[in-house]
C-alpha positions as CSV (number, residue, x, y, z in Angstrom):
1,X,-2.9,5.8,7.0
2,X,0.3,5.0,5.5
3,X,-0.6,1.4,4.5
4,X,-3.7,3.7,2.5
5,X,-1.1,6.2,0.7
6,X,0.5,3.5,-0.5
7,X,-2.7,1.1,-2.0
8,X,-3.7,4.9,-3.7
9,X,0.4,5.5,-5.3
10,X,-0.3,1.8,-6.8
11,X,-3.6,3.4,-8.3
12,X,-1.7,6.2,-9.2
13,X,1.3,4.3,-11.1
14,X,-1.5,2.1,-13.0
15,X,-2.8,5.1,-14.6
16,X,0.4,6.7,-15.4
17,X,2.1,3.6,-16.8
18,X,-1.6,4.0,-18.9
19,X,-1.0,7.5,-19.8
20,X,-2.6,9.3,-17.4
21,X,-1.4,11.7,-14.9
22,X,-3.3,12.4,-11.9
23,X,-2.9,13.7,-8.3
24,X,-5.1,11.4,-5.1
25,X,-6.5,12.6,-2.5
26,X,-7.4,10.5,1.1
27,X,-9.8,11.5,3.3
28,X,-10.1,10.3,6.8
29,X,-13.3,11.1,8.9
30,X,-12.1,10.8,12.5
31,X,-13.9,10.0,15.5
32,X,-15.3,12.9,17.6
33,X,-13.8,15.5,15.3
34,X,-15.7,18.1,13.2
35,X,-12.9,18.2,10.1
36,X,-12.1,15.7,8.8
37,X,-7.8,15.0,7.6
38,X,-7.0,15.0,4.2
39,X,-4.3,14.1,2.5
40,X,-3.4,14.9,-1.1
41,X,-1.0,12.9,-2.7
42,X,1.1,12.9,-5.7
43,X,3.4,10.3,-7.4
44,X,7.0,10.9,-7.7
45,X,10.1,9.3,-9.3
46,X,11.1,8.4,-6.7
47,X,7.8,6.3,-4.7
48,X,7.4,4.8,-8.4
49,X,11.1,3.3,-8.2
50,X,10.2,2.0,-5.0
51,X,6.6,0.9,-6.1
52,X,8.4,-1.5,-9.0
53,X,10.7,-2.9,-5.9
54,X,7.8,-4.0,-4.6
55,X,6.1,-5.0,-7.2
56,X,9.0,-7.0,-8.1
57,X,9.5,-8.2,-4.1
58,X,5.4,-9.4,-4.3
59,X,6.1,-11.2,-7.4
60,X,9.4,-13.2,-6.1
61,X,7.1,-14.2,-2.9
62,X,4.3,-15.6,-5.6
63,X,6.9,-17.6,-7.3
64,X,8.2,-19.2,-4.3
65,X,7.1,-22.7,-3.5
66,X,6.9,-22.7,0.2
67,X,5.5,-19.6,2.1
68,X,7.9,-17.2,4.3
69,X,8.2,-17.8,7.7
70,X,5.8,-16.2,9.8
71,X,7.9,-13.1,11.6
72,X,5.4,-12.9,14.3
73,X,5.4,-9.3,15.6
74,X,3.3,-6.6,17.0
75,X,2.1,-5.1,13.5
76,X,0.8,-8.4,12.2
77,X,-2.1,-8.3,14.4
78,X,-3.7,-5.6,12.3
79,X,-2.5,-7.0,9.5
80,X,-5.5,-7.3,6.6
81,X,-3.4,-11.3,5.7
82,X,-3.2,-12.3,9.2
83,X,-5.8,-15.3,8.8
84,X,-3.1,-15.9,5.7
85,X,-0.5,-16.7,8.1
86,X,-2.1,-17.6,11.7
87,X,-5.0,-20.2,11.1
């Protein structure tokens, strides 16, 4: 869930830096539940400062020549890049 916040802030910073001001919304249908969770979310001064971090950190680790080292913990097996860093 966190990891989809985040992707929707980036959305939401692309449009503002256009001009446009809008609030998200996630919605998560889960398993063997009626409701489903939903999540409104709203981008602040603060979340965009730390969105331009990482935009800058993602751009340093383009430039680079060589990849990182792989850190190898538990999190990286869900990871969407794992094929990136494993095979």
């Amino acid at each position: 869930m966190e990891a989809a916040k985040w992707q929707l802030l980036l959305y939401l910073k692309v449009l503002k830096d256009k001009g446009v001001e809008r609030k998200g919304k996630l919605e998560f249908v889960e398993k063997n539940k009626t409701a489903n969770k939903v999540v409104y979310v709203e981008i602040t001064e603060e979340n965009y400062k730390q969105l331009n971090e990482i935009i800058k950190d993602i751009e340093a680790l383009l430039d680079r020549e060589k990849a990182p080292e792989v850190i190898n913990e538990a999190k990286c097996k869900k990871c969407s890049y794992y094929e990136y860093c494993y095979i």
